[in-house]
VOBADREN-450579 format. One record per residue (C-alpha): x, y, z; residue in one letter. Coordinates in steps of 0.02 Angstrom, whole numbers, padded with zeros to 5 digits, always signed. Each point is the difference from the previous one (the first is absolute). Layout:
// residues N
XYZA ...
// end
This chain:
// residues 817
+00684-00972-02216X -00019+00088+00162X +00073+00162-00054X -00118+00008-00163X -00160-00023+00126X +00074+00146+00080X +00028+00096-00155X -00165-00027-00062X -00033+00033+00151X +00065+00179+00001X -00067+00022-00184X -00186-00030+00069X +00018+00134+00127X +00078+00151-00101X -00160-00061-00109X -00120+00039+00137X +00075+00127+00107X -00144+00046+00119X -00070-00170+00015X +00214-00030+00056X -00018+00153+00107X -00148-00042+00089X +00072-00181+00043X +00168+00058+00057X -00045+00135+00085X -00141-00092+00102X +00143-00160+00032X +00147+00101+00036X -00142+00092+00159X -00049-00149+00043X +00153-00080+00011X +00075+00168+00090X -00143-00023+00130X +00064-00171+00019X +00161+00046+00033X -00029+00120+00151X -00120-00111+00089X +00099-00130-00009X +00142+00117+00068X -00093+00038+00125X -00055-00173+00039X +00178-00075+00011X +00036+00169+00109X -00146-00081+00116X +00071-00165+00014X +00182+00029+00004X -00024+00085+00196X +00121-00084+00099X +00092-00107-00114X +00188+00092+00026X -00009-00089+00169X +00150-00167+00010X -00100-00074+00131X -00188+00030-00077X -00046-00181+00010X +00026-00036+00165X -00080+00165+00059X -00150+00023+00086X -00112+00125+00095X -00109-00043+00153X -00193+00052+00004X -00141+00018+00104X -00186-00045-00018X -00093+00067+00172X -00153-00142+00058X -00128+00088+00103X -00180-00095+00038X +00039-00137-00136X +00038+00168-00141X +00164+00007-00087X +00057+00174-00046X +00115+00015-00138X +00179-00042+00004X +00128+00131+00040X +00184+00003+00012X +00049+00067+00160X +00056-00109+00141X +00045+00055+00179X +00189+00045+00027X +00035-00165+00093X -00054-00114-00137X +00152-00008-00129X +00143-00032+00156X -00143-00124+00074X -00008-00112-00176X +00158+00009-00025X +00051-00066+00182X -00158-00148-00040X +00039-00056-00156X +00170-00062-00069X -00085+00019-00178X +00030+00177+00008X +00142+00062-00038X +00013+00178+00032X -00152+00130+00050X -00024+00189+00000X -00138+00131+00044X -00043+00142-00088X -00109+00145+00053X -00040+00151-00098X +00034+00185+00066X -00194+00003-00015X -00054+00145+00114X +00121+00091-00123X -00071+00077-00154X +00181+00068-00026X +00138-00022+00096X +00134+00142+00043X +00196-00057-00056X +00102+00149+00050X +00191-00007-00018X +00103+00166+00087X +00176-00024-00093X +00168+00102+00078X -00012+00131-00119X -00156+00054-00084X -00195+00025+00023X -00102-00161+00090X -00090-00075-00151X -00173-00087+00045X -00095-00116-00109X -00206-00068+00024X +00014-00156-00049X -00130-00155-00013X +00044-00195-00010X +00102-00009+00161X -00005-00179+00096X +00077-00084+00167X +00087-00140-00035X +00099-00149+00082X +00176-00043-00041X -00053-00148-00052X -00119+00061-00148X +00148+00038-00120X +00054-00176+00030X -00173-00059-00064X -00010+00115-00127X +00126+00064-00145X +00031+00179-00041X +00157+00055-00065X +00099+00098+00109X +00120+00149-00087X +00054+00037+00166X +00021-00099+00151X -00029-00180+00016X -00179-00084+00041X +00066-00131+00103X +00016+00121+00166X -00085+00176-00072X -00130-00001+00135X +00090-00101+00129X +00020+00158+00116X -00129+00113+00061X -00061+00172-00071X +00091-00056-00163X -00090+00030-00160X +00033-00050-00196X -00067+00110-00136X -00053-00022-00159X +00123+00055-00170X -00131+00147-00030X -00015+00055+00191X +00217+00002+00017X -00015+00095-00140X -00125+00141+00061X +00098+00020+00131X +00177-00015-00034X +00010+00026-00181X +00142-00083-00060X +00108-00033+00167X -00015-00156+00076X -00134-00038+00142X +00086-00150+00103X +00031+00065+00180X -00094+00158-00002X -00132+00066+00124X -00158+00045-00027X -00149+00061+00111X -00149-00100-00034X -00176+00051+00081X -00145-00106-00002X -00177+00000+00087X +00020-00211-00005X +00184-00015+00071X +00027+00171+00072X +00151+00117-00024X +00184-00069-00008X +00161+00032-00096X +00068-00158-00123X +00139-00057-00070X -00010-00045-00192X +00076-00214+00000X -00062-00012-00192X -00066+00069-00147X -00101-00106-00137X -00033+00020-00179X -00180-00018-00028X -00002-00082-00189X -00117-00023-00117X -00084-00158+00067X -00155+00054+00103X -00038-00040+00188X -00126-00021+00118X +00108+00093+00123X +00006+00161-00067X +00139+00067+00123X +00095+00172+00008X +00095-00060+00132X +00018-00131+00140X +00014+00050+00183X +00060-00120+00136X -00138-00071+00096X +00105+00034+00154X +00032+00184+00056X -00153+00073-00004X -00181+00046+00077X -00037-00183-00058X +00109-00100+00070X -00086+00054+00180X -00145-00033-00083X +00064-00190-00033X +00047-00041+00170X -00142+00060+00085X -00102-00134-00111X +00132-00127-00016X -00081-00152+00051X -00186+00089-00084X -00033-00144-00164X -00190+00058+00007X -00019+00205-00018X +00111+00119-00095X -00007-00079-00170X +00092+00143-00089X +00174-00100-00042X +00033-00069-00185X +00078-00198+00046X +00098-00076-00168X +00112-00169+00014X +00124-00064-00072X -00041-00197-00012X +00135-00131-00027X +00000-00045-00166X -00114-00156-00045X -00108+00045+00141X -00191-00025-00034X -00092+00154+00048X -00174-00074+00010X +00077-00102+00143X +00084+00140+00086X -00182+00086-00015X -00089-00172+00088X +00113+00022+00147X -00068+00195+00037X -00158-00021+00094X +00091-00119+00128X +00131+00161+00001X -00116+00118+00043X -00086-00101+00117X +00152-00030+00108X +00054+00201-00029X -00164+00068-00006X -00131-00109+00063X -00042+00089+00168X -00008+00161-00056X -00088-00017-00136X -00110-00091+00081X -00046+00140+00139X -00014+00121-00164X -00136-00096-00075X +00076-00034-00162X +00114-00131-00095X +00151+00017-00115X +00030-00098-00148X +00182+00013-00071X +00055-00037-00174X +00131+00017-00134X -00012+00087-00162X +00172-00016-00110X +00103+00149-00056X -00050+00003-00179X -00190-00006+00037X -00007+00153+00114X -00016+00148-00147X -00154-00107-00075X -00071-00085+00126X -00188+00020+00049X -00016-00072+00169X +00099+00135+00097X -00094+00156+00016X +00149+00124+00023X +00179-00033-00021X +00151+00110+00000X -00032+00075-00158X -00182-00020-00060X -00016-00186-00112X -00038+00024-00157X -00149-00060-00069X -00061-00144-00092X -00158+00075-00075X +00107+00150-00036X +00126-00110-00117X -00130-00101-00078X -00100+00131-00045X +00155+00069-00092X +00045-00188-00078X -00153+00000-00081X -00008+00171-00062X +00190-00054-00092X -00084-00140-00057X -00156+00066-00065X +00092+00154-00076X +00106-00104-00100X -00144-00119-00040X -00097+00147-00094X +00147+00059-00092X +00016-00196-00043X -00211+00008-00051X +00056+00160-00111X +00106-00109-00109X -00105-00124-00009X -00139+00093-00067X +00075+00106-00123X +00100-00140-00064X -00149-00123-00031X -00102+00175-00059X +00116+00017-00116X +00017-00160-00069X -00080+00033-00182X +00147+00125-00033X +00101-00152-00003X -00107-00162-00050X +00085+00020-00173X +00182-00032+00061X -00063-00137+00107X -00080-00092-00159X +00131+00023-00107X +00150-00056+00124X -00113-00166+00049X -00032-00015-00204X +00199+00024-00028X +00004-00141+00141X +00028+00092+00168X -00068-00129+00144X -00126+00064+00129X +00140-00027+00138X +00137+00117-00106X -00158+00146-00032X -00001-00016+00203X +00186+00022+00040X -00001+00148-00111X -00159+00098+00079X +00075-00046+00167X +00154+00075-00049X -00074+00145-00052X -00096+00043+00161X +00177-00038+00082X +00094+00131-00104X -00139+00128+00073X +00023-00055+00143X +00178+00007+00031X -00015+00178-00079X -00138+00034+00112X +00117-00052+00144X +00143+00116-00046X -00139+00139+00031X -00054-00079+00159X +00175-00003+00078X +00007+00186-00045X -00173+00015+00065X +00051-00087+00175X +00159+00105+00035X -00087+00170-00039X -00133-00018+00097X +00090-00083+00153X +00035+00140+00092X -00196+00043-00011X -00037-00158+00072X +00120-00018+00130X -00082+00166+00053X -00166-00060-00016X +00040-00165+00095X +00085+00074+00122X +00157-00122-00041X +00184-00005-00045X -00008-00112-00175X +00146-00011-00115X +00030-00068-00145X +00157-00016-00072X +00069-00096-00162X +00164-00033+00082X -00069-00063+00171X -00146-00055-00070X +00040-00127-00139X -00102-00143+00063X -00160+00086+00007X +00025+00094-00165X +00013-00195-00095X -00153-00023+00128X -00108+00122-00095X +00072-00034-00174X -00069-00169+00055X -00170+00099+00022X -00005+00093-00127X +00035-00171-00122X -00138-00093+00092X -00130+00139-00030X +00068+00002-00182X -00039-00161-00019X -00167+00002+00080X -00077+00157-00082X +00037-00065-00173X -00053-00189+00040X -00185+00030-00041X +00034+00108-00173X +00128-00133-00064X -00103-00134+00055X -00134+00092-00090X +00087+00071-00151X +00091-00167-00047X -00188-00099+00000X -00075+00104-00143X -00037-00108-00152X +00107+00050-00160X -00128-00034-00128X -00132+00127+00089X +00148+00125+00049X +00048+00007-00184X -00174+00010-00078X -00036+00153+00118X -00142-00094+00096X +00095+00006+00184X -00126+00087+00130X +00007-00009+00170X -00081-00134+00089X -00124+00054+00145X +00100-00104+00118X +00168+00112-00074X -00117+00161+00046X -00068-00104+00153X +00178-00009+00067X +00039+00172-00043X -00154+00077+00081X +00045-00109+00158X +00157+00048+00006X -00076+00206-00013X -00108-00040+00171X +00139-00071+00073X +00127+00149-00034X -00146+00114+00067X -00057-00119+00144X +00182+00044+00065X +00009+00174-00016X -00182+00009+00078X +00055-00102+00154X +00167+00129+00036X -00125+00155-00034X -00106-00072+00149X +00139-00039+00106X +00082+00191-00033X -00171+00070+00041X -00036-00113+00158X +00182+00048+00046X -00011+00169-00032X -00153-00004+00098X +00044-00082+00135X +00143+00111+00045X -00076+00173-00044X -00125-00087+00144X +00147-00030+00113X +00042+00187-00008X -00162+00073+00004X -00074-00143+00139X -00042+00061+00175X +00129-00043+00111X -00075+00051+00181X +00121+00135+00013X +00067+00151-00079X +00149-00023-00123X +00027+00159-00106X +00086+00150+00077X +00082-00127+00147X +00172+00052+00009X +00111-00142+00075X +00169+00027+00076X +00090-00160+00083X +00079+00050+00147X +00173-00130-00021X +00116+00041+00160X -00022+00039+00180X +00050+00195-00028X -00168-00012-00138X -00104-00076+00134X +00039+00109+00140X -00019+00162-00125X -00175-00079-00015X -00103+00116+00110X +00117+00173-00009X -00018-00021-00204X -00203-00047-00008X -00022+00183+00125X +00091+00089-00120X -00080-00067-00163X -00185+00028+00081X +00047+00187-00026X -00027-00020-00178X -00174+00051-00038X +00038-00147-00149X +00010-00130+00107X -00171-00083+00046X +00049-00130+00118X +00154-00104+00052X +00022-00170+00089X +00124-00139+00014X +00004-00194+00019X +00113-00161-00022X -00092-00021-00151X -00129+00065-00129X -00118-00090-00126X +00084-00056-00151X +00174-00047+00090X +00050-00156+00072X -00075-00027+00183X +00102-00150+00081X -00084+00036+00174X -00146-00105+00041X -00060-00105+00142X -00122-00126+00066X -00170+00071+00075X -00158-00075+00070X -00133+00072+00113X -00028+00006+00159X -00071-00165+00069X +00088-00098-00154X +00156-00099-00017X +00154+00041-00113X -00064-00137-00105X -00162+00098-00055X +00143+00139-00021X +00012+00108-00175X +00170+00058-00081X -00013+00159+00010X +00101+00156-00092X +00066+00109+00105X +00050+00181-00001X +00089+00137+00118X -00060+00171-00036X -00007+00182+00098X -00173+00099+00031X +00006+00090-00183X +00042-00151-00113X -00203-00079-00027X -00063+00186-00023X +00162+00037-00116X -00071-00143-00098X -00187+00043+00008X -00008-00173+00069X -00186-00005+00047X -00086-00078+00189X -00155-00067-00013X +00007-00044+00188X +00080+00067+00155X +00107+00126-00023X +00179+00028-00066X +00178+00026+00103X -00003+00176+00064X +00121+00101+00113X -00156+00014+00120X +00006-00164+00042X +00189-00029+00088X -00045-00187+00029X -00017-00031-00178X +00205-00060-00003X -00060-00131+00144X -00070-00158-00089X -00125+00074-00091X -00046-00047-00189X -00103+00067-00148X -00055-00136-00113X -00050-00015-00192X -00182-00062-00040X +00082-00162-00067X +00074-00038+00168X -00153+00030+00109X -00106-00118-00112X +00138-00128+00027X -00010+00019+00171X -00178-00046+00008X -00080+00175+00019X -00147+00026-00114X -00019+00177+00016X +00161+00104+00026X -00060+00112+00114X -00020-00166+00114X +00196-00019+00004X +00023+00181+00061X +00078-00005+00184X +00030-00198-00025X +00161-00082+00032X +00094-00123-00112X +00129-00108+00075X +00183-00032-00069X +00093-00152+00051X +00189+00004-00002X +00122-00124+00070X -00114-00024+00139X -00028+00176+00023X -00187+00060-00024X -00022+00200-00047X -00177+00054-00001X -00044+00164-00119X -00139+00110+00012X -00098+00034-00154X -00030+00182-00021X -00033+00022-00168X -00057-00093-00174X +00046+00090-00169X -00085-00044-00159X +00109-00136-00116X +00151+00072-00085X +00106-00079-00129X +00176-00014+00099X +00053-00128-00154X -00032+00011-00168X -00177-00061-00096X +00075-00176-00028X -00021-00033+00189X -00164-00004+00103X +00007+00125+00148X +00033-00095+00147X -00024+00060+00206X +00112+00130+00040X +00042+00100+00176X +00065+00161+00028X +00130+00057+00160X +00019+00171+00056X +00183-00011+00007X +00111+00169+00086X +00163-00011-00117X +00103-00092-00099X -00092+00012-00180X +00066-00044-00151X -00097+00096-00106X -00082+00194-00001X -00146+00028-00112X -00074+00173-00018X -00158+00034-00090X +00032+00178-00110X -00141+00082-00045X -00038+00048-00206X +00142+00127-00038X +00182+00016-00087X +00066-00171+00039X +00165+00063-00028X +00001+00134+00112X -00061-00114+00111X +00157-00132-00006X +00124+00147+00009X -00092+00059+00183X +00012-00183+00043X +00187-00027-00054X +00051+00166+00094X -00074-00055+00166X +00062-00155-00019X +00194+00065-00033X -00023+00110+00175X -00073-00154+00111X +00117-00126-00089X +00145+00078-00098X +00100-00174+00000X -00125-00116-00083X -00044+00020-00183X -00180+00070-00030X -00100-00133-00095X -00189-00006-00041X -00130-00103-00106X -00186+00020-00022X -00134-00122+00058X -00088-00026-00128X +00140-00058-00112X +00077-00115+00151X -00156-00091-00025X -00023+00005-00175X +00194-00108-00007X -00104-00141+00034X -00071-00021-00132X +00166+00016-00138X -00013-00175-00047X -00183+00032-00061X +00046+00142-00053X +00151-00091-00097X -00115-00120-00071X -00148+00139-00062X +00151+00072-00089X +00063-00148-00099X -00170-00101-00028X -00051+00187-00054X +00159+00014-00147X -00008-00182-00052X -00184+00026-00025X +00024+00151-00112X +00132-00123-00096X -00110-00139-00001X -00143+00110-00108X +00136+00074-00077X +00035-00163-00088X -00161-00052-00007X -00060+00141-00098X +00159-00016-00125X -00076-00160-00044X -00183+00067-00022X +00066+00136-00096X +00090-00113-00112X -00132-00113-00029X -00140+00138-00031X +00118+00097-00124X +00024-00195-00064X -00197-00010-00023X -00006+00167-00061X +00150-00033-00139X -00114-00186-00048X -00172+00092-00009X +00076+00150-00123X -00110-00044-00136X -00156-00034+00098X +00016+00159+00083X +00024+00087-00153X -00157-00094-00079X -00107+00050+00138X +00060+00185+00016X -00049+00003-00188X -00182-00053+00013X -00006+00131+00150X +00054-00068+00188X +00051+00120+00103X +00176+00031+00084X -00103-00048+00186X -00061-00163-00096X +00162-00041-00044X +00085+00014+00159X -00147-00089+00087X +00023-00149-00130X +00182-00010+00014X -00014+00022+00226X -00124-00081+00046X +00077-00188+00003X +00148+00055+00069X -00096+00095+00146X -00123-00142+00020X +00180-00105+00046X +00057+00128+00123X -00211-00011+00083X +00030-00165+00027X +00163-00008+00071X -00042+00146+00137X -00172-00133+00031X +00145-00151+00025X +00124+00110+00090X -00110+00090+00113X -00028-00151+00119X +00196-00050-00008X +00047+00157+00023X -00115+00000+00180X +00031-00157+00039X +00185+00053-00007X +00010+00165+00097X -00122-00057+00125X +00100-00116+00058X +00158+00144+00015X -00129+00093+00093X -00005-00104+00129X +00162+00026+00042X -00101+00169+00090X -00091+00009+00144X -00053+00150-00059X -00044+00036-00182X -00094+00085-00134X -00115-00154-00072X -00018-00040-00198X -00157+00053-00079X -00082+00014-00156X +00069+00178-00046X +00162-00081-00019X -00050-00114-00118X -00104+00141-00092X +00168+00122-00014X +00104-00150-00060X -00141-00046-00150X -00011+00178-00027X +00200+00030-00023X -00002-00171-00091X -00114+00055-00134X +00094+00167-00014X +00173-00071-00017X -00092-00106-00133X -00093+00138-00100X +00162+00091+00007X +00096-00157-00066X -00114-00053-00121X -00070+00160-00053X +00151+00070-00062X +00016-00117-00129X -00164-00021-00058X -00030+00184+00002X +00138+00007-00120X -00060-00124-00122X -00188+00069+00002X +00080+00163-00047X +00101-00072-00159X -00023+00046-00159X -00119-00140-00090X +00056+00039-00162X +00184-00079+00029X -00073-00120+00105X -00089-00083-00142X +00109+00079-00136X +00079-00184-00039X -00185-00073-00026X 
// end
C-alpha cells in the first residue's frame, strides 16, 4: 500500500513539474536553512561540554554594591580568593585562578634554536594559570602530563597549533622559549605540555598556559596577598565535591567576604556580593557582563531560532497553498476512489504520503544544500562547524526526523482538505472553492508576507544601526590613526629615539603614546570623590596613562582648562584631566567649575589628592552598546604600551614602509607590527556585524520562498482565468487591465501584511536596540522603504505571470469553446 501512495505519488509530480519544482525547491531551502542554524545552535550550546568534571565546575563572580546600587556581575575575583575558599570550605575540592595576558594585544613567543635563524611569533589568547587548573579542567595532553605541567615556575604548555608554528614537526617537551609580555614581563620558559585543542568549543580560548609563578605577576601577588577587596582582575573556578549543592556554597559567601573583606571594603565605600555561575552556563549567560571570551547572546540565538522556524514555516505555507489551489485538478480521482470505496482515512494516508515523498526528495537537496554552503557560513559566523556523515550519524537521523515532521505537517491541511470533498459534486463538475478554502489560503498569503516584511525591517534597522556605528561621532579622531603596540622593554625604551625620527616625515601629523586607546580594553580604573567628600560618594572611574602628544594625536577636544603640555613640568605630579561625564558626577555643574579642583583617591588607607587641570569633551573609549562613563587622564613619562601617530592624507603605503624602516633601526630584535584605529574599534562590533550578515541572507531566502509561492499561485490564477481573460481581451480590455485584474488581490494581501508586520517588526527591533546606549532610532522611513520594496518584490512576482497571460493569444484561449 505504502509504496503505491508513493508511486502515485511520483506519477502526480512528473504530471506537474513546476508546481513539483516550486515545492521542492522552496522545502529543500527551507529545510537547508534549518540545518545551518541549527548547526550553529548546537555549536552554541555544546561550549564546554568535552570537560570530565563539567558538573561539578564552577566560576566565582562579582556584583559591586555602592549607595544601595548593584552593578552588574563580573567574573574576576582578587588573587587571594580561590586558595582562601578552598582553605574555608571542605566542599571544595580543588580551585584555580586564571588571569588573561590582558595588557597584551599580542604576545611575543620567540624560540633561538642551536642552529638556525630565531623565529618569533605575535600571538593572542595567552593566560596565567595555576597548577591546579588542569586538575579542574580536562584537555588532552599530546605531550607531557597535566598532573604537574605547571607545577614549576616560568614553565609554559602550548597549544597543538602554537607547537606547531614553532617547531614544525619536532617535538616541543623541554624546549626554551623567550616569552615577553607587558602583563608578566620578560622571561625564558620551559615547554611541560602541549594540548590538542579539538573540536568541542571553550570559553577559554587559550594559545598557551603560563605558570602563574615566575613572572612580573607573581610580585604583583604578594604585594596584595592578604588584598580580598581591590584588584578584581583574577578568573576563580572550583572544583566542588560531587553532590555538593551550589546554591548553598553561594549562601555561605557574604559571611566569607565579610570575615576576608569586611574592613576594607568598608573604608572603600562599597560592598561585594559573591556568587556562582556553573561551567556550562558561562558562554550563554546574561548576568555577567564580560567573561573570558565574550558570552554569546540570547537575543542573538533567538532571533536566529525563529528565523529557522519561520523560514521553514513559509516553505510549509507554499505547499499548502498550491496544494489546496490546486485541488480541482484532482477532485475527479478523489470521487471516483471514494465511489470505488476508498475511506476518507486511506485518501489521507495517501496525500500524506505524497507530501512525504517531496519531502524526503526535498531533503536529499537540503543535505547538499547544507554542506555546500557550510564553508560560507562558517565564514560568515565566524565559527568552526562540521558536519560529517560518519561522525555525525545521530544528528543526520535528527533531521531526517525534521524533515518527516514538516512532511507531515505541510500536507496535513491539503489531505485533510482533499479527502472531505463530496463525490457526487466532484463527479458532476460542481466542486468550487469555498470562501473559507480561499479564506485560509489568503491568510496563509499575509502570513508568508507578514514574515518576510518583519526580516526586511530588521535587515534595514540592522543595517542602519551599524552604518550609524561607523559613521557616529566618537569624540575623537579615528581615521588616519596609525597604532603600533610597543610589546617589550627594548620597544618601550625605543619610544622617544623612534617618535624624533618619525616627526621628520613631513607625513606624519602628530604622534603620542598611552597604556591604552579608545576601542581597547582599559582594566585601569579607580575610586574618586571630591574634595570635602568621602570615598563613599566616590565614582569608578576609567583611567588612562598617556604622554603630552597622545589627546592632540587624537583630536581629543578641552572644553575646560587646558591639556598636558611639556610647559607645564608638574603635570607628571598628581595632576588629572577629566571627561565631561566625570565632572558632572562629581557634582560640578559647569566644567569650567572643576578646573584647578582636587578629587581624592582612597587606597588601603592611603589618600592621593589630584589636581584637575583639564576637562575634554565625552569620547567613546567603548563601543555604542555602553554609555560613556567618567574617565581621567595621567601624564605618564614611560612605559607605554601603545604608539599612535596621526598621518596626514597621503600614500598610506609609503607611509608604513617609513614607519617599518625606523622601527627596524630603533628595534631590530622585535617584529614590526601595526593596526589602524579605526578598525581596532570597529572589532567591537563583529557580533552585530555577524548577525546583520545572516538575518540579512536568511531574509533574502525567506522572500525567496515566499515569492516561489506567489508566483505559483498567480501563474495558478492566471492558468484558471484562461478563458475569462481571453473573453475580455476579445470585447477589448487592455494588456494594463489585465494585469491590474489579475494583481491587484494578490497586492492588496502583501498591503496588509506590511500594515500587520510593521508594528511586530518595531516592537521586535526596538527592543534589540536597546541593547545600545547609543543608536540610530526607528522611524517612519523605514517602514515606508520596506512597503515600498514589498510592493516591488510583489509587482515583480505577480506581474510576470499576469503580464504573460494578458499577452496570450485569445484565439487558443477560447479555441475549445
Amino acid at each position: 500500500m505504502i509504496k503505491n501512495y508513493f508511486k502515485i505519488g511520483w506519477r502526480n509530480m512528473m504530471k506537474n513539474k513546476f508546481f513539483s519544482f516550486i515545492n521542492i525547491f522552496g522545502l529543500s531551502v527551507g529545510l537547508a536553512c534549518c540545518m545551518l542554524i541549527a548547526l550553529y545552535l548546537k555549536y552554541e550550546t555544546s561550549y564546554d561540554t568535552q570537560h570530565t568534571n563539567g558538573p561539578n565546575i564552577y566560576q566565582v563572580v562579582t556584583a559591586f554594591v555602592q549607595n544601595g546600587n548593584k552593578r552588574m556581575k563580573m567574573p574576576n575575583t582578587p588573587a587571594p580568593m580561590a586558595g582562601a575558599l578552598k582553605q574555608e570550605y571542605p566542599e571544595v575540592l580543588e580551585s584555580a585562578r586564571l588571569l588573561k595576558l590582558f595588557i597584551d594585544d599580542k604576545t611575543i613567543l620567540q624560540y633561538n634554536p642551536a642552529s638556525g635563524e630565531r623565529k618569533s611569533l605575535l600571538e593572542q589568547n595567552g593566560f596565567l594559570a595555576d597548577q591546579s587548573f588542569f586538575k579542574i579542567f580536562t584537555y588532552n595532553f599530546i605531550e607531557g602530563s597535566p598532573a604537574n605541567a605547571l607545577a614549576n615556575p616560568r614553565t609554559i604548555v602550548l597549544s597543538k597549533t602554537l607547537a606547531r608554528k614553532l617547531f614544525a614537526d619536532q617535538p616541543a617537551l623541554g624546549k626554551v622559549i623567550h616569552v615577553n609580555s607587558n602583563t608578566n614581563g620578560e622571561q625564558d620558559y620551559t615547554i611541560t605540555g602541549v594540548f590538542d585543542e579539538g573540536k568541542v568549543p571553550s570559553h577559554i580560548n587559550a594559545n598557551f598556559f603560563l605558570s602563574i609563578y615566575g613572572g612580573a605577576m607573581e610580585g604583583f601577588i604578594k604585594r596584595n596577598g592578604n588584598d580580598f577587596a581591590s584588584n578584581n582582575m583574577f578568573y576563580t573556578y572550583l572544583l566542588l565535591r560531587p553532590g555538593t549543592d551550589a546554591a548553598s556554597l553561594e549562601a555561605k559567601l557574604p559571611a566569607f567576604i565579610d570575615k576576608y573583606a569586611g574592613k576594607d571594603l568598608k573604608a572603600m565605600g562599597f560592598q561585594k556580593v559573591q556568587s556562582l555561575i556553573s561551567l556550562h552556563d558561562i558562554h550563554l549567560s546574561s548576568e555577567v557582563e564580560s567573561n573570558v571570551t565574550p558570552p554569546a547572546s540570547k537575543t542573538y540565538l533567538y532571533v536566529l531560532f525563529s528565523i529557522a522556524v519561520f523560514t521553514l514555516i513559509i516553505a510549509c505555507i507554499n505547499f499548502m497553498n498550491l496544494s489546496t489551489a490546486r485541488s480541482s485538478k484532482r477532485s475527479s480521482e478523489v470521487g471516483v476512489r471514494k465511489v470505488l470505496g476508498a475511506e476518507k482515512s486511506t485518501l489521507i494516508r495517501q496525500f500524506l504520503g505524497e507530501s512525504v515523498l517531496m519531502t524526503l526528495i526535498a531533503f536529499i537537496f537540503a543535505i547538499a544544500i547544507t554542506l555546500a554552503l557550510l564553508p560560507f557560513f562558517n565564514n560568515l559566523a565566524d565559527k568552526q562547524i562540521t558536519l560529517s556523515f560518519s561522525k555525525d550519524s545521530i544528528l543526520f537521523l535528527e533531521f531526517l526526523l525534521m524533515a518527516l515532521i514538516t512532511g507531515v505537517l505541510a500536507g496535513s491541511y491539503p489531505a485533510f482538505y482533499l479527502s472531505s470533498f463530496n463525490p457526487v459534486k466532484v463527479l458532476k463538475g460542481k466542486l468550487t472553492n469555498s470562501l473559507a478554502v480561499v479564506a485560509v489560503r489568503k491568510g496563509l498569503v499575509v502570513f508568508q508576507f507578514i514574515i518576510s516584511v518583519v526580516l526586511i525591517v530588521a535587515s534595514v534597522v540592522i543595517a542602519r544601526q551599524m552604518s550609524y556605528m561607523r559613521s557616529a561621532d566618537l569624540g575623537f579622531a579615528k581615521d588616519q590613526q596609525i597604532v603600533l603596540p610597543l610589546r617589550t622593554s627594548a620597544a618601550k625604551a625605543a619610544y622617544t629615539a623612534l617618535k624624533a625620527d618619525l616627526q621628520q616625515n613631513t607625513q606624519v601629523a602628530s604622534i603620542g603614546a598611552s597604556a591604552y586607546y579608545p576601542g581597547v580594553f582599559n582594566p585601569s580604573d579607580n575610586l574618586l570623590y571630591p574634595e570635602g567628600k568621602t570615598n563613599a560618594e566616590g565614582r569608578r572611574t576609567r583611567l588612562n596613562y598617556v604622554d603630552n602628544n597622545f589627546l592632540q594625536t587624537l583630536d581629543i577636544k578641552p572644553v575646560a582648562g587646558r591639556l598636558f603640555s611639556a610647559e607645564f613640568g608638574s603635570d607628571t605630579t598628581n595632576s588629572i584631566i577629566i571627561n565631561e561625564k566625570a565632572a558632572k558626577e562629581f557634582g560640578f555643574t559647569n566644567v569650567n567649575d572643576a578646573v584647578n579642583k582636587k578629587v581624592m583617591n582612597n587606597f588601603q588607607g592611603n589618600t592621593t589628592a589630584f589636581t584637575i587641570v583639564g576637562v575634554v569633551k565625552d569620547f567613546h573609549y567603548e563601543d555604542l552598546h555602553l554609555p560613556v562613563t567618567p574617565y581621567g587622564f595621567f601624564l605618564n613619562t614611560g612605559g607605554y604600551n601603545y604608539m599612535v601617530i596621526h598621518a596626514k592624507p597621503g600614500n598610506m603605503s609609503n607611509m608604513l614602509k617609513t614607519i617599518e624602516a625606523s622601527w627596524k633601526k630603533y628595534d631590530p630584535n622585535d617584529p614590526f607590527d601595526y593596526t589602524f584605529l579605526d578598525d581596532d574599534f570597529q572589532k567591537n562590533y563583529q557580533a552585530d556585524t555577524r548577525l546583520a550578515g545572516i538575518v540579512g541572507y536568511f531574509t533574502v531566502v525567506a522572500i525567496l520562498i515566499s515569492c516561489l509561492g506567489l508566483f505559483g499561485l498567480a501563474a495558478f490564477s492566471a492558468e484558471q482565468r484562461t478563458k475569462e481573460i481571453g473573453v475580455r481581451k476579445v470585447l477589448g480590455a487592455s494588456v494594463k487591465t489585465i494585469v491590474s485584474l489579475l494583481s491587484v488581490d494578490f497586492l492588496k494581501l502583501i498591503i496588509v501584511s506590511v500594515i500587520i508586520a510593521s508594528p511586530i517588526a518595531w516592537w521586535i527591533m526596538n527592543k534589540w536596540l536597546q541593547e545600545f546606549a547609543y543608536r540610530k532610532d526607528i522611524d517612519w522611513t523605514i517602514f515606508a522603504y520596506t512597503a515600498t520594496i514589498a510592493i516591488i518584490i510583489g509587482l515583480i512576482t505577480i506581474g510576470s505571470q499576469a503580464l504573460k497571460a494578458a499577452l496570450a493569444n485569445p484565439v487558443k484561449s477560447l479555441r475549445s469553446e
